[in-house]
C-alpha positions in Angstrom: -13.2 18.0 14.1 -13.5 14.4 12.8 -11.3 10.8 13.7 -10.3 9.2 10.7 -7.7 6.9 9.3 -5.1 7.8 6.5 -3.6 5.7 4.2 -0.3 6.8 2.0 1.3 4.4 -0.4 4.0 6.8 -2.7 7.2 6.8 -4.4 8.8 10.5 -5.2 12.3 10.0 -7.0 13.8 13.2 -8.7 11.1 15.4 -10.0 8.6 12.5 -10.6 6.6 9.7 -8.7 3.1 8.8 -7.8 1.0 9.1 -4.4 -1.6 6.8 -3.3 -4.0 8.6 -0.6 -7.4 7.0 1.1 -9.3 8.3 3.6 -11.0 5.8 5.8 -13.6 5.0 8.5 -12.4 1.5 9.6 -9.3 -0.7 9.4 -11.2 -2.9 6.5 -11.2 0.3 4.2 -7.5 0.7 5.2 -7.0 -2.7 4.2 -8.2 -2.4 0.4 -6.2 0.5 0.3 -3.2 -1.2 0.8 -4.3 -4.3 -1.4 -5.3 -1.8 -4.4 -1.8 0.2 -3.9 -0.1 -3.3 -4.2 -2.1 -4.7 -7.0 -1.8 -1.6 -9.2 2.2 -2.5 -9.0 3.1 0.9 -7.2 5.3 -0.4 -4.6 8.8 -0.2 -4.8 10.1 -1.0 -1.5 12.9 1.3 -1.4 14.0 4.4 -0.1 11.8 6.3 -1.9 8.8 4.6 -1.4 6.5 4.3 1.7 3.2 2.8 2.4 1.9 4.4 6.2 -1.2 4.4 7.9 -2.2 7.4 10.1 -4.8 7.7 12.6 -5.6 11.2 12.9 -8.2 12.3 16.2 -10.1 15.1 15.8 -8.0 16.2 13.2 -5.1 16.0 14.7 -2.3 13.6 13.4 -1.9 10.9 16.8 0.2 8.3 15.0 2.0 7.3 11.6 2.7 3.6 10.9 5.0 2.2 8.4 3.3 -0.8 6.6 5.9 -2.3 5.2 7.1 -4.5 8.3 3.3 -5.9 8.4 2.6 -6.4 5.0 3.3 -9.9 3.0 3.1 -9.8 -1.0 2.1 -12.6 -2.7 2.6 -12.8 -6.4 1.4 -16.1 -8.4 5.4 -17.9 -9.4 7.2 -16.6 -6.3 7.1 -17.6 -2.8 5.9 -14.9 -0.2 7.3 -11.6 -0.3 8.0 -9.8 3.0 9.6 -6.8 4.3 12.6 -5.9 6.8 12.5 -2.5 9.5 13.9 -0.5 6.5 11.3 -1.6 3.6 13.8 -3.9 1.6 11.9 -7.0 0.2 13.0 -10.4 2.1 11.6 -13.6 -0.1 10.1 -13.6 -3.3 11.9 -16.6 -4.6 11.1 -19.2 -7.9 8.7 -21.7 -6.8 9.1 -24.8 -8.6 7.6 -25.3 -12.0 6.8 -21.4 -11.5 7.4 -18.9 -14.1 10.6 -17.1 -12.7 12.5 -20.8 -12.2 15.8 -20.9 -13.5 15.8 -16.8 -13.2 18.6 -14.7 -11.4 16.7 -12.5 -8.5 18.1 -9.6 -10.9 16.0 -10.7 -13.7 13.0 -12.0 -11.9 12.7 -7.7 -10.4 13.5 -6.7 -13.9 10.5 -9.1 -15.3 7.9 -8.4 -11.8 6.8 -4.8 -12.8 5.5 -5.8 -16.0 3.8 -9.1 -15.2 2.5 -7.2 -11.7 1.5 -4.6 -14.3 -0.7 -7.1 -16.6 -1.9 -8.7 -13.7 -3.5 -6.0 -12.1 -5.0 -5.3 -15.9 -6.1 -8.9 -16.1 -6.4 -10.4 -12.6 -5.3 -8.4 -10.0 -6.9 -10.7 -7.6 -4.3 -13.0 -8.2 -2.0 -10.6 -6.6 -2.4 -11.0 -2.4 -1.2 -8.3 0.3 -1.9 -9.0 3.5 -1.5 -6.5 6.4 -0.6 -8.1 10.1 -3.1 -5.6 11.3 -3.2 -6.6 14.9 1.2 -6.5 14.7 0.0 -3.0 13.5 -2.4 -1.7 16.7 -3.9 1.1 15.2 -5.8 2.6 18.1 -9.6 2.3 17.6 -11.3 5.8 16.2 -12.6 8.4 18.9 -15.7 9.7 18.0 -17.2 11.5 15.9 -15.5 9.7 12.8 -15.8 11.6 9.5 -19.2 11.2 7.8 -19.2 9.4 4.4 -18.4 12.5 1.8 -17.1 14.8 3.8 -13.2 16.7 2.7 -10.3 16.9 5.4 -7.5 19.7 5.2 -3.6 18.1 6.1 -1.8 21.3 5.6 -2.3 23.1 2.4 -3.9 20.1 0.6 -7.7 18.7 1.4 -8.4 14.9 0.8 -11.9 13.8 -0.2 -13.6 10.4 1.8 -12.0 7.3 0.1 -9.9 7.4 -2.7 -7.4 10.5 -4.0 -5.0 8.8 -5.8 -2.5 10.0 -8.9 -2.7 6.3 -9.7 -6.2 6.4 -11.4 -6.8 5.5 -14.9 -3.3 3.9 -14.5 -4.8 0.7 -15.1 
């Protein structure tokens, strides 16, 4: 059985939602998961959302991560964004001469999802997200790590290498 990393970026709320899975050899390929989850627009940052990182050794599942106390948002108008223990968004306030100033923190979430939306069209390198990776300590990978291409089974599901996302062709 192979090492690997996992990374899971979802919200599920009644009967719908969206999943965001990568399968990774190093922390870097971890690390554009995350960034493409956040530039797509998919986080919510809320109950039902998560965004974890799982180191599994030799198949086995040795330790889940929640992101979301690491991870700092940065969207072009608003200062940075942060998150507490419990995934609610600290910052994200007008900075001056910015788009959202003058605007209620009501209407500036009302407004974000569409403008993160166009952005990740358009730009999406204009939205950041950066991951305290060393605040994260994901234990290094035990050999051997899973070869380029290769499939892993997590209970009745099997994940390719890289990418297995509900969120492609989204934008």
């Amino acid at each position: 059985m192979h090492s690997f990393y996992m990374f899971e970026g979802a919200f599920w709320q009644g009967g719908g939602g969206w999943e965001h899975i990568d399968v990774c050899r190093t922390v870097s390929e971890l690390d554009a998961a995350v960034s493409y989850y956040v530039r797509t627009g998919s986080w919510a940052a809320g109950a039902s959302d998560w965004c974890v990182a799982r180191v599994y050794r030799h198949g086995e599942l040795i330790l889940e991560k929640d992101l979301y106390p690491f991870l700092t948002v940065k969207v072009p108008g608003l200062t940075a964004i942060c998150f507490t223990e419990d995934a609610q968004a600290a910052g994200g306030l007008p900075e001056p001469g910015g788009r959202y100033e003058g605007m209620g923190e009501g209407a500036i979430w009302e407004e974000l999802a569409a403008d993160v939306y166009e952005a990740a069209l358009e730009t999406p390198e204009d939205i950041q997200a950066r991951v305290d990776w060393a605040g994260v300590a994901l234990p290094e990978l035990a050999p051997p790590v899973l070869p380029e291409g290769c499939a892993v089974a997590i209970g009745e599901r099997e994940f390719r290498y890289g990418r297995n996302s509900t969120l492609d062709g989204c934008v």
